[in-house]
PAZAKOL-400222 format. One line per 2 residues: their letters; for each residue x, y, z of N, C-alpha, C. Coordinates in nm, 2 decimals. Example, Ala and Ser with C-alpha at 12.3 -4.5 7.8 and 13.67 -1.06 7.14 Angstrom:
! PAZAKOL-400222
AS> 1.32,-0.57,0.78,1.23,-0.45,0.78,1.32,-0.33,0.78 | 1.28,-0.22,0.71,1.37,-0.11,0.71,1.29,0.00,0.79
This chain:
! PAZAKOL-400222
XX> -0.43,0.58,2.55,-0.33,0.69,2.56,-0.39,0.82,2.50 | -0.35,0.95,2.57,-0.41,1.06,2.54,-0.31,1.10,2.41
XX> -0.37,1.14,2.28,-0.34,1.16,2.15,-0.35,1.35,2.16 | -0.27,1.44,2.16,-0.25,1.61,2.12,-0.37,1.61,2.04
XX> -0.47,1.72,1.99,-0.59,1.73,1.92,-0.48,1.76,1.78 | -0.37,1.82,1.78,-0.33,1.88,1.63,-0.25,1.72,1.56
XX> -0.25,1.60,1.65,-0.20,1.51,1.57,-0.36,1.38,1.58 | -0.44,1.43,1.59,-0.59,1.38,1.57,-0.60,1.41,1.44
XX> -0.59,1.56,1.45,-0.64,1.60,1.35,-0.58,1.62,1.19 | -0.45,1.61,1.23,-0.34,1.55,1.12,-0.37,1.42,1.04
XX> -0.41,1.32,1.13,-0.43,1.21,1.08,-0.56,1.21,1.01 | -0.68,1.23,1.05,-0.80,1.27,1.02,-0.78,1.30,0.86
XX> -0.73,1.42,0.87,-0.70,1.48,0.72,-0.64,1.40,0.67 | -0.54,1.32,0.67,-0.43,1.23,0.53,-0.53,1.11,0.54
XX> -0.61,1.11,0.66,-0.72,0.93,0.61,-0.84,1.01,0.51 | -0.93,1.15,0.50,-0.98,1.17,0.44,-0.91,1.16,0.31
XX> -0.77,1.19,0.29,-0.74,1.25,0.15,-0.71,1.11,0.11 | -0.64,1.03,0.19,-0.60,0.91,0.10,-0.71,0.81,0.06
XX> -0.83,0.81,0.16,-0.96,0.75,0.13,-1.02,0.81,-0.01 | -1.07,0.94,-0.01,-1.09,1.00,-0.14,-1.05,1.00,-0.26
XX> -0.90,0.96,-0.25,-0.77,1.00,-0.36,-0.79,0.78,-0.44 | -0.80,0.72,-0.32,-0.81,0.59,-0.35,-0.93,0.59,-0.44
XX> -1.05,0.61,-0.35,-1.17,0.61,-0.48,-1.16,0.65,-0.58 | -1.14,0.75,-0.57,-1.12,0.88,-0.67,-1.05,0.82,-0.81
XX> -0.94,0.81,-0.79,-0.82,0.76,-0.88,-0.84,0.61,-0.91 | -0.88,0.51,-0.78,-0.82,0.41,-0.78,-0.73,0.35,-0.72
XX> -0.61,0.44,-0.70,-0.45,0.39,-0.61,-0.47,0.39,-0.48 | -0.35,0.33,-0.44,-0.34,0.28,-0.30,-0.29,0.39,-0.25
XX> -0.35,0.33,-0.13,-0.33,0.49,-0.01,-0.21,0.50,0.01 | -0.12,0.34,0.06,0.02,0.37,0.03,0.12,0.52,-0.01
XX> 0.08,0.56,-0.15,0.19,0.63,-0.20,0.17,0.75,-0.13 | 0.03,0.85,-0.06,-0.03,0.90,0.01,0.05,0.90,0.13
XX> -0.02,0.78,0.23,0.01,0.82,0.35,0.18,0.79,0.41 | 0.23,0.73,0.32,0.39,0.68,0.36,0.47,0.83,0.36
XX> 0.47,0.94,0.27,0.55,1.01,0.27,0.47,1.10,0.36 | 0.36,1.11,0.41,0.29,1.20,0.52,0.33,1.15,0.67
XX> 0.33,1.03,0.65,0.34,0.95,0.76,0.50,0.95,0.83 | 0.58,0.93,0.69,0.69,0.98,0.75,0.74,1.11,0.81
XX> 0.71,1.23,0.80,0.69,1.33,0.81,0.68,1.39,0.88 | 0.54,1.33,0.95,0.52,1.31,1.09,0.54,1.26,1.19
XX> 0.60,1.18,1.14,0.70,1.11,1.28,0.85,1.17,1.32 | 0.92,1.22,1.18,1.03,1.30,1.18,0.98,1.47,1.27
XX> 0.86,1.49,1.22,0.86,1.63,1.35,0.87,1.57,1.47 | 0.78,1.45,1.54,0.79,1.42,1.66,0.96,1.34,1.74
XX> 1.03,1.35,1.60,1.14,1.30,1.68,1.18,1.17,1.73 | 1.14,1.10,1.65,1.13,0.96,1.62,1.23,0.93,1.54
XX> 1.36,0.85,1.60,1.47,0.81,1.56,1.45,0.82,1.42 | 1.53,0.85,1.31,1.52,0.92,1.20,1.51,0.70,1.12
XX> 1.61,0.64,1.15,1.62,0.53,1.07,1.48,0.45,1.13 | 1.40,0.45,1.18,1.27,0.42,1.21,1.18,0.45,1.14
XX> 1.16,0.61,1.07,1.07,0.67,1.07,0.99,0.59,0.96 | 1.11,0.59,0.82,1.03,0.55,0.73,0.97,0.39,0.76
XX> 1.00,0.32,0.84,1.02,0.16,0.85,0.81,0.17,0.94 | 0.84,0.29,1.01,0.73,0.31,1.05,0.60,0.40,0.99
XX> 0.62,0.43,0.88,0.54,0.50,0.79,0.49,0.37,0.72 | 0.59,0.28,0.62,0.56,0.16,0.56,0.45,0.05,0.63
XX> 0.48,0.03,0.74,0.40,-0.07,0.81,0.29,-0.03,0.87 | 0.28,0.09,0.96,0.18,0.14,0.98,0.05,0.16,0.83
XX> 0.08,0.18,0.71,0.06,0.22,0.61,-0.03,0.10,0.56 | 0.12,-0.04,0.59,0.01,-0.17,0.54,-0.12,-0.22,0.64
XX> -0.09,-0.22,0.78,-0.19,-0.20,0.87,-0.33,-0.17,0.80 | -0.36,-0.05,0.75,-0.47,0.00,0.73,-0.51,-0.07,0.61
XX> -0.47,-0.13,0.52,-0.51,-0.20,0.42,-0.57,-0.32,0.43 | -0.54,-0.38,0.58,-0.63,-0.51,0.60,-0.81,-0.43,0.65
XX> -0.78,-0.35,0.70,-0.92,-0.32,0.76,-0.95,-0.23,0.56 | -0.95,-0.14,0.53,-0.97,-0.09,0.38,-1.01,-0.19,0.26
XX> -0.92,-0.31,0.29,-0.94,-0.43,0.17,-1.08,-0.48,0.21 | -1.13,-0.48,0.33,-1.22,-0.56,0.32,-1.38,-0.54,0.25
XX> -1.37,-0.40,0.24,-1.56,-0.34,0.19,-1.48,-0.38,0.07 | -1.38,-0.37,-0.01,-1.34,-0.34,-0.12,-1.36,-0.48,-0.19
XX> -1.32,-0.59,-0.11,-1.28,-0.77,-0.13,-1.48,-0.76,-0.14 | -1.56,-0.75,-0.04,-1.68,-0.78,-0.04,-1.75,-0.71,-0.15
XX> -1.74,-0.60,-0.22,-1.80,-0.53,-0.34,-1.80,-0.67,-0.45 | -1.68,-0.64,-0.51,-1.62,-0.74,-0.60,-1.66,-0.89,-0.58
XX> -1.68,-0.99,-0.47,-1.74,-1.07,-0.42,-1.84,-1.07,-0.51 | -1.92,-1.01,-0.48,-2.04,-0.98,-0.48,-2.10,-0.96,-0.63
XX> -2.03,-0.91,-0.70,-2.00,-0.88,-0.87,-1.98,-1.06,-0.88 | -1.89,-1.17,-0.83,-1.83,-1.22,-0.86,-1.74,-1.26,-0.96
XX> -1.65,-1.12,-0.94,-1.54,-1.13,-1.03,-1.42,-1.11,-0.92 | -1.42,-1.20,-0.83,-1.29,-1.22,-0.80,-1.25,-1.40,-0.80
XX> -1.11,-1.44,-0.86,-1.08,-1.56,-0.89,-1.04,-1.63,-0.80 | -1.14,-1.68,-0.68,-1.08,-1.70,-0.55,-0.96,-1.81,-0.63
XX> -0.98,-1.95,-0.66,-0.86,-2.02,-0.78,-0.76,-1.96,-0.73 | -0.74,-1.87,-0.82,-0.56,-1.78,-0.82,-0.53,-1.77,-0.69
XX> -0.64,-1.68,-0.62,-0.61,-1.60,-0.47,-0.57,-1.74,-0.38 | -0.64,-1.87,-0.37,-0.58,-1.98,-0.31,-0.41,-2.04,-0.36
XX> -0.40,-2.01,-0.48,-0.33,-2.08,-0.52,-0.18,-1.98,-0.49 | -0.20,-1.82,-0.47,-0.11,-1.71,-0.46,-0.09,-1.74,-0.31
XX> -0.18,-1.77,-0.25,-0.14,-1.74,-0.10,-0.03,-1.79,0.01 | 0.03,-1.91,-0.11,0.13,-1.97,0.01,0.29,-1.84,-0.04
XX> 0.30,-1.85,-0.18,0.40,-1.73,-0.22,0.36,-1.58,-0.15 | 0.26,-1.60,-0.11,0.22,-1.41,-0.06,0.28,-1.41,0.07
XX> 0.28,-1.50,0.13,0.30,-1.50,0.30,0.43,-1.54,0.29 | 0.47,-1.63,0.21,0.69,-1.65,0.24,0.71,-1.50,0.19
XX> 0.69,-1.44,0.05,0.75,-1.33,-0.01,0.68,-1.22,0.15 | 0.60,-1.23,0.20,0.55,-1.06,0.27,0.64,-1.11,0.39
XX> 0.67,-1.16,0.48,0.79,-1.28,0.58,0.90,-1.21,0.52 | 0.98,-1.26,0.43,1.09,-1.23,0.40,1.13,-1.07,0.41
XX> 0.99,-1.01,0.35,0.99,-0.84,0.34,1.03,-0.78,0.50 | 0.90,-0.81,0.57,0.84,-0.74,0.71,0.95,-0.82,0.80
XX> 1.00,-0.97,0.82,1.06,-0.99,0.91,1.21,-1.02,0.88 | 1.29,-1.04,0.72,1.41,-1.04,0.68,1.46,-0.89,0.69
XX> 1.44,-0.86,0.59,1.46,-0.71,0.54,1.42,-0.59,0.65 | 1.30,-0.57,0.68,1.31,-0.51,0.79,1.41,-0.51,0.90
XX> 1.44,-0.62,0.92,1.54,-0.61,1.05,1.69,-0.58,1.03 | 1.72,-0.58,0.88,1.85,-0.56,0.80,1.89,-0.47,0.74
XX> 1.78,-0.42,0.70,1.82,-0.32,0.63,1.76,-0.15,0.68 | 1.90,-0.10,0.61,1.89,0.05,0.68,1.71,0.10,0.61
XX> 1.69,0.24,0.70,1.56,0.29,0.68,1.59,0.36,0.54 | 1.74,0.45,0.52,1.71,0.52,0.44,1.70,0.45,0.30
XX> 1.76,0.30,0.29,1.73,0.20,0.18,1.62,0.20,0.15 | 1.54,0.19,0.27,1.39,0.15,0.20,1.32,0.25,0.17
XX> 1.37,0.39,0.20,1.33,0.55,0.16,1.34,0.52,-0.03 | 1.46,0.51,-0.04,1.49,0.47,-0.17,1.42,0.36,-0.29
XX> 1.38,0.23,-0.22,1.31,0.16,-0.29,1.17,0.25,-0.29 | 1.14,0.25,-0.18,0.98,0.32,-0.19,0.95,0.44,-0.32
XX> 1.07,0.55,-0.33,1.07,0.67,-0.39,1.09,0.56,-0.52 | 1.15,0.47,-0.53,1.17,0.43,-0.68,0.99,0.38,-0.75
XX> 0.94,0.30,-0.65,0.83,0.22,-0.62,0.73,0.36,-0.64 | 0.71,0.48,-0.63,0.62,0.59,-0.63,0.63,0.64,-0.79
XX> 0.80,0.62,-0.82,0.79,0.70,-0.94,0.78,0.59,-1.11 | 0.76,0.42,-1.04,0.68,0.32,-1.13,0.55,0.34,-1.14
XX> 0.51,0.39,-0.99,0.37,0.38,-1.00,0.30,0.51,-1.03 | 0.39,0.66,-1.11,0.32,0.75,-1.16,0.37,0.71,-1.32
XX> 0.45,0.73,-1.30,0.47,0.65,-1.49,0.32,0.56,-1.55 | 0.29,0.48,-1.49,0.19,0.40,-1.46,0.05,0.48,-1.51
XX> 0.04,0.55,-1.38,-0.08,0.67,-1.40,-0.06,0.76,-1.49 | 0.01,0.80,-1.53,0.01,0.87,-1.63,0.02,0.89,-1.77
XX> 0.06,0.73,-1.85,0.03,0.66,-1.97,-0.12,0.58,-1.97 | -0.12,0.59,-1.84,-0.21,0.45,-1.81,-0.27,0.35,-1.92
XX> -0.19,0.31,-1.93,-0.19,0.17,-2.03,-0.29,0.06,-1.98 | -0.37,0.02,-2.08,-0.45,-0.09,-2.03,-0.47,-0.21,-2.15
XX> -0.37,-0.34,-2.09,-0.35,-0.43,-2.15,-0.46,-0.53,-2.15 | -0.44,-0.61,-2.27,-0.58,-0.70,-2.31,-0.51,-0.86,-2.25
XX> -0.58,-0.90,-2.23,-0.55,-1.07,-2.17,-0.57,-1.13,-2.30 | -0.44,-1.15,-2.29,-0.40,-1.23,-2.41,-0.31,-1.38,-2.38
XX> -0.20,-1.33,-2.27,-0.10,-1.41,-2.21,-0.19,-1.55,-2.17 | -0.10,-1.67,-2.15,-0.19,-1.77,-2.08,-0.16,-1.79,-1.94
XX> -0.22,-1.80,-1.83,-0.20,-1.80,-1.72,-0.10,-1.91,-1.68 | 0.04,-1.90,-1.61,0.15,-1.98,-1.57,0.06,-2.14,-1.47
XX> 0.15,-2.21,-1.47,0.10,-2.33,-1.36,0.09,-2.29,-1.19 | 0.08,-2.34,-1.14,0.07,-2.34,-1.00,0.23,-2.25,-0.94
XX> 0.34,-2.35,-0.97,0.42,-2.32,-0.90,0.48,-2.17,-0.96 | 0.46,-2.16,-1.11,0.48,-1.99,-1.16,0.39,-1.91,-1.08
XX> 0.31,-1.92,-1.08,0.20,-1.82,-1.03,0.22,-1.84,-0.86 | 0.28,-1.95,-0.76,0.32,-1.92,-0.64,0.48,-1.78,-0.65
XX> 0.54,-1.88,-0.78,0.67,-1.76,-0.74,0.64,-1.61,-0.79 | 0.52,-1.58,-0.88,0.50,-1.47,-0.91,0.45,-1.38,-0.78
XX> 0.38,-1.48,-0.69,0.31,-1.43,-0.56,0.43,-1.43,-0.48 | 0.52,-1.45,-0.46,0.58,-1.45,-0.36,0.69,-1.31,-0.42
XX> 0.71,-1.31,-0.48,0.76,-1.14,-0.56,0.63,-1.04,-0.52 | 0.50,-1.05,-0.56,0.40,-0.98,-0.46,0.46,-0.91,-0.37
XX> 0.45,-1.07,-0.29,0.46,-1.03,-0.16,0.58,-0.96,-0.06 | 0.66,-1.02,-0.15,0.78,-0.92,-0.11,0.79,-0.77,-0.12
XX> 0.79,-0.74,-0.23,0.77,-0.59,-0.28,0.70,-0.50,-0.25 | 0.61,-0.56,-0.20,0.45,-0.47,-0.12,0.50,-0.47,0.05
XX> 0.58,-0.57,0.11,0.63,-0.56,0.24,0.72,-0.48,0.22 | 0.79,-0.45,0.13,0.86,-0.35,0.15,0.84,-0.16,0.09
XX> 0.72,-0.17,0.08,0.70,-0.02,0.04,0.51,0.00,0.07 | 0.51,-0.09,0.20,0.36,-0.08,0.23,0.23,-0.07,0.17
XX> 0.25,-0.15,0.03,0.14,-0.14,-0.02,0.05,-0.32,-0.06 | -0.04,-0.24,-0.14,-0.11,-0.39,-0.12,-0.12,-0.48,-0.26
XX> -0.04,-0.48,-0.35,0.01,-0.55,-0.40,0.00,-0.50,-0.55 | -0.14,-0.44,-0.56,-0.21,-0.41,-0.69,-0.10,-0.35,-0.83
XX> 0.02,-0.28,-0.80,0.11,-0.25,-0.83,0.18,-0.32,-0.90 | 0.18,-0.48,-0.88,0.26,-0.53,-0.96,0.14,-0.70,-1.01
XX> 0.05,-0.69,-0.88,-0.06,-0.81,-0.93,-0.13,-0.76,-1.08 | -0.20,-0.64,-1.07,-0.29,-0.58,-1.18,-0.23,-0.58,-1.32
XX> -0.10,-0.56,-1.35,-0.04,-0.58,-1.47,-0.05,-0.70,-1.48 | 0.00,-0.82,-1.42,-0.01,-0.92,-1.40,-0.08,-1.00,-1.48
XX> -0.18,-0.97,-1.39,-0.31,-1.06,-1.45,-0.37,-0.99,-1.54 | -0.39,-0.87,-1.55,-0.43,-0.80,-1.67,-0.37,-0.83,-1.80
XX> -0.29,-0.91,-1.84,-0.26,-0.96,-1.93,-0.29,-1.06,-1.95 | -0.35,-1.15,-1.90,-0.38,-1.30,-1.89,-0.58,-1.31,-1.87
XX> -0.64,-1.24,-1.76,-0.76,-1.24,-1.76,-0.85,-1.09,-1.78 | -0.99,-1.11,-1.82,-1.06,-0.98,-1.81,-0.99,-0.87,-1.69
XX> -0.96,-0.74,-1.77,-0.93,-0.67,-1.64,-1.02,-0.64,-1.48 | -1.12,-0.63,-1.53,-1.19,-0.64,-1.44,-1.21,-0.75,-1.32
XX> -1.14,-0.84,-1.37,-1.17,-1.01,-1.29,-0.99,-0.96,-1.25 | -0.88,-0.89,-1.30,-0.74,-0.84,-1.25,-0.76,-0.80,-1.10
XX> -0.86,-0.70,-1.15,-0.85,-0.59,-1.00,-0.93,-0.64,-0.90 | -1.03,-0.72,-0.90,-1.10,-0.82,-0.86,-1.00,-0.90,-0.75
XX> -0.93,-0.90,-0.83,-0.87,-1.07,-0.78,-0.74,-1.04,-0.70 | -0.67,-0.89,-0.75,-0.56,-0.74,-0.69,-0.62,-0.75,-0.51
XX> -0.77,-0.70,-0.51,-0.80,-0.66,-0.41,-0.79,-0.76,-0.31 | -0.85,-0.95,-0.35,-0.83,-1.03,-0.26,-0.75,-1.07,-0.17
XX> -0.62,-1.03,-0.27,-0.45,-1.05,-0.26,-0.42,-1.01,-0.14 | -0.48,-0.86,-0.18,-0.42,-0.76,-0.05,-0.45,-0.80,0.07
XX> -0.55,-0.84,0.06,-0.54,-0.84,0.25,-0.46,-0.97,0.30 | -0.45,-1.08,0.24,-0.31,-1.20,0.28,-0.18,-1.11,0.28
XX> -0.20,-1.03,0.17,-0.08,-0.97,0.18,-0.02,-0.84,0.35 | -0.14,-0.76,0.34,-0.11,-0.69,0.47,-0.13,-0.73,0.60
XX> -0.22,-0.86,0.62,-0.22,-0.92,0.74,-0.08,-0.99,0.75 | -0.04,-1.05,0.68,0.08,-1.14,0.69,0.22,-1.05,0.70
XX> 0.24,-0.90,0.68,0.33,-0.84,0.66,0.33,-0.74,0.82 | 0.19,-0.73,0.84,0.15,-0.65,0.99,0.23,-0.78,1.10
XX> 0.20,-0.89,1.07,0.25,-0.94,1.18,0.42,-0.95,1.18 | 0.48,-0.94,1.07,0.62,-0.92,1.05,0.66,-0.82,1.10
XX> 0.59,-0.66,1.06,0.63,-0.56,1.14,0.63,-0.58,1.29 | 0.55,-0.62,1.33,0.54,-0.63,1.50,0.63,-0.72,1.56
XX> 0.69,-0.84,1.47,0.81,-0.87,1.57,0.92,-0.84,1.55 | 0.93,-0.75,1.43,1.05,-0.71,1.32,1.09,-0.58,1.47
XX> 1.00,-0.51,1.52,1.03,-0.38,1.56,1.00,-0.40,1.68 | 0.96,-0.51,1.77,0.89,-0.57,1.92,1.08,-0.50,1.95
XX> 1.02,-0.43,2.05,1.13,-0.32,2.19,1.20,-0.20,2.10 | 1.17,-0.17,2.00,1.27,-0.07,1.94,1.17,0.04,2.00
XX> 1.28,0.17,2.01,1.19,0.30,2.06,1.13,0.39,1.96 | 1.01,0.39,1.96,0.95,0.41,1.85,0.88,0.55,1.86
XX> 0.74,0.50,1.90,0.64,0.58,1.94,0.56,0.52,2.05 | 0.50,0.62,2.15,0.41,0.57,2.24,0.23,0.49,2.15
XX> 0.19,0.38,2.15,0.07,0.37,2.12,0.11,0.24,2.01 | 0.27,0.24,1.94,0.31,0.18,1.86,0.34,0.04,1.88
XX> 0.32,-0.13,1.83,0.35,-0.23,1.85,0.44,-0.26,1.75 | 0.56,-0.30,1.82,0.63,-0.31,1.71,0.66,-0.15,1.60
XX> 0.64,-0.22,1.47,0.66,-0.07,1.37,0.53,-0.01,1.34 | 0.42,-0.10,1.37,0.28,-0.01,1.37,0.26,0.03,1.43
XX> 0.17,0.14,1.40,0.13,0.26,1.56,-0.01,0.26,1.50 | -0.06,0.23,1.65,-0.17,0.20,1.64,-0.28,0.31,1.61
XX> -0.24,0.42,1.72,-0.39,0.53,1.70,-0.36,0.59,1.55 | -0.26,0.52,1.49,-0.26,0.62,1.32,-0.38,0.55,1.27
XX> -0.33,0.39,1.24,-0.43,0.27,1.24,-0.55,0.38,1.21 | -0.60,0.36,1.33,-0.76,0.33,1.44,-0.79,0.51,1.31
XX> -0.74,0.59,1.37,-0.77,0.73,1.29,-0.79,0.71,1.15 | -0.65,0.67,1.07,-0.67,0.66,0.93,-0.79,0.60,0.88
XX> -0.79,0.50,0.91,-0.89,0.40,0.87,-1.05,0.48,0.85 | -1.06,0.48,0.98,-1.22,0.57,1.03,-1.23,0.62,0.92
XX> -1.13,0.75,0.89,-1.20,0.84,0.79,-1.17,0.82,0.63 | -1.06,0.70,0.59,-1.07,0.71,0.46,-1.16,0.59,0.45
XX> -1.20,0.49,0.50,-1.32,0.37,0.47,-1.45,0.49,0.46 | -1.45,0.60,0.55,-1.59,0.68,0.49,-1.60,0.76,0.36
XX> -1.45,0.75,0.33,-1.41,0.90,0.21,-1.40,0.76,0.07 | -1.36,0.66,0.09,-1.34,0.61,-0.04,-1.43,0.60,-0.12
XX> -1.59,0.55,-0.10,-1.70,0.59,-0.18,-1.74,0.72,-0.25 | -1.69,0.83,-0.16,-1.75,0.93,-0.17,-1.62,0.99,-0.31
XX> -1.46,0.95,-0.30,-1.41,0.96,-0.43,-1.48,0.84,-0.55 | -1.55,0.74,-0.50,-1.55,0.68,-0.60,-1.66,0.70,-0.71
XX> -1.78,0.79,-0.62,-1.88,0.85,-0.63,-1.85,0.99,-0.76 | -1.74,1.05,-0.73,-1.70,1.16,-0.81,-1.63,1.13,-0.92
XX> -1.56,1.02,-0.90,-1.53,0.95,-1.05,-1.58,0.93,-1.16 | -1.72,0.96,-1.17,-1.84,0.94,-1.22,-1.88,1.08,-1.32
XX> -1.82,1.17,-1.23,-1.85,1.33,-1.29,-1.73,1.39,-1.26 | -1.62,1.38,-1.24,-1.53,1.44,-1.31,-1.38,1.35,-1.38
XX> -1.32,1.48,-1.50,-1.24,1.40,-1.58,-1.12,1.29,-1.50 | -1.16,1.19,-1.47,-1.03,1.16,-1.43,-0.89,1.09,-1.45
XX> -0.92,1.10,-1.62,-0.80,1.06,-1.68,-0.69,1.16,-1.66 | -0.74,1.30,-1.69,-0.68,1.44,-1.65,-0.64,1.42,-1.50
XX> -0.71,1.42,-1.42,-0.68,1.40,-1.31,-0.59,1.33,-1.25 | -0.56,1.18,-1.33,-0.46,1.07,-1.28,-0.35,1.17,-1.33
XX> -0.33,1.23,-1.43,-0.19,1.24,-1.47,-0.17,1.36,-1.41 | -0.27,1.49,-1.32,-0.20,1.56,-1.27,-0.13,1.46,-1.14
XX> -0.23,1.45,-1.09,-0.16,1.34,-0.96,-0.05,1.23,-1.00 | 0.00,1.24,-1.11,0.12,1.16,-1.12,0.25,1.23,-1.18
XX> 0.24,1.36,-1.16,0.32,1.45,-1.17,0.38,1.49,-1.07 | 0.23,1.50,-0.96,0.27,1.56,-0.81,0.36,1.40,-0.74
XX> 0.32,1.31,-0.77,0.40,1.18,-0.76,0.54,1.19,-0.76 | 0.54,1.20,-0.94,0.69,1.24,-0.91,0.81,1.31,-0.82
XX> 0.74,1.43,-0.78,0.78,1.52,-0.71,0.85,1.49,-0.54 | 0.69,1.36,-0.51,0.69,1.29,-0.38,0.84,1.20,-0.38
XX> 0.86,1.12,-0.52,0.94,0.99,-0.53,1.05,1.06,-0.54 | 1.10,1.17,-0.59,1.22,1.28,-0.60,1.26,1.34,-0.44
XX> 1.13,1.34,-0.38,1.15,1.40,-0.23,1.21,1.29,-0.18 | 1.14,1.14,-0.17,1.18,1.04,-0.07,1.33,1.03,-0.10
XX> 1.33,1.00,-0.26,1.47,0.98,-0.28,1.61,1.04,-0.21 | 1.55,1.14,-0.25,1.64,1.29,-0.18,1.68,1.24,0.00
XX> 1.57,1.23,0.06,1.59,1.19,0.15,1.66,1.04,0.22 | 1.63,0.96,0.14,1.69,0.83,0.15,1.84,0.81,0.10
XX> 1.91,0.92,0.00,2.01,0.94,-0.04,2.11,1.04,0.04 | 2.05,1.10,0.17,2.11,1.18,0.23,2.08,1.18,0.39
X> 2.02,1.07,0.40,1.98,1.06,0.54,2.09,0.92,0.57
């Protein structure tokens, strides 16, 4: 399908920024491209209670293709606990199901405007103390650590992210942080493959957008990706040489601001 050059180039820009902003910082592109993404779909005129349902999922989309250089870095370090990641995976896929194919089909858009805005303004609180806990906790048995994953997974299907949000405290209390985010990144991609396919039967014939299956739309996909898989080195690169403790907490101010907008919106739409 033929794509307008000014919504090429729209996307172009929020995959460079949220690629960069990810390196950069760390955070998931999520909190980035959902409120852009919604935005954008509201100028084109895309049933208003869609829009965000279609920002969210489109959003997780890109995190299976993004998780993967990310999963193979860390690999490679070996500090990720495949262990856990096997043992998380049957809770990641009932809790990301329940999200992408319960709840999506149930619940109004501007609800999940509202969890998401709440979900942006945990996750600048976050950035902006940024607390870093020592593993101390002892890791739960099998069946805790499935129901912890299946809370994962739910949570992240519903505000399109990839889990790290609530896995990284997690485990960051229990193992080296390092082996946390390691083991965050693995998550994610069970997590957004298994929540992409929920979107697509969750939203199979709703009128969406042209290019879109189900709640994903594809040429966002295909765009975003391209340019933030080439931009997230290049923030991760600059992390190196500038302040970016300073940095997290400006950007979790501007956060605020985002989770105050959604809200606004989800409370009046």
């Amino acid at each position: 399908m033929d794509l307008p050059l000014s919504l090429i180039l729209e996307l172009a820009v929020l995959g460079v920024g949220a690629g960069f902003l990810a390196g950069l910082l760390g955070i998931g592109g999520g909190m980035v491209m959902v409120p852009f993404l919604t935005l954008m779909l509201d100028m084109r005129d895309v049933d208003p209670s869609l829009t965000i349902k279609m920002a969210i999922a489109t959003s997780m989309t890109t995190i299976i293709f993004t998780s993967l250089s990310s999963v193979r870095a860390h690999h490679k370090k070996g500090a990720v606990m495949w262990s856990v990641v096997k043992v998380f995976a049957p809770g990641l896929v009932v809790g990301s199901l329940l999200a992408s194919l319960g709840v999506f089909s149930l619940v109004k858009g501007s609800y999940l405007s509202i969890v998401f805005a709440l979900f942006v303004g945990y996750a600048a609180t976050n950035m902006f103390f940024s607390k870093k806990p020592v593993g101390e906790k002892p890791m739960p048995g099998p069946l805790g650590q499935m129901a912890m994953a299946t809370v994962i997974g739910f949570f992240s299907g519903l505000v399109g992210a990839g889990g790290a949000f609530l896995s990284v405290p997690f485990l960051s209390k229990r193992v080296p942080i390092h082996a946390a985010v390691a083991t965050s990144a693995a998550i994610g991609f069970p997590i957004a493959l298994t929540n992409m396919v929920g979107y697509v039967i969750s939203g199979w014939g709703l009128p969406t957008m042209p290019g879109a299956v189900g709640f994903v739309w594809i040429p966002a996909v295909v765009i975003i990706c391209a340019f933030s898989i080439f931009m997230a080195p290049r923030g991760a690169a600059m992390a190196h040489r500038w302040p970016v403790q300073k940095l997290k907490r400006a950007f979790a101010v501007l956060l605020y601001f985002v989770s105050i907008s959604m809200l606004f919106k989800g409370l009046t739409s």
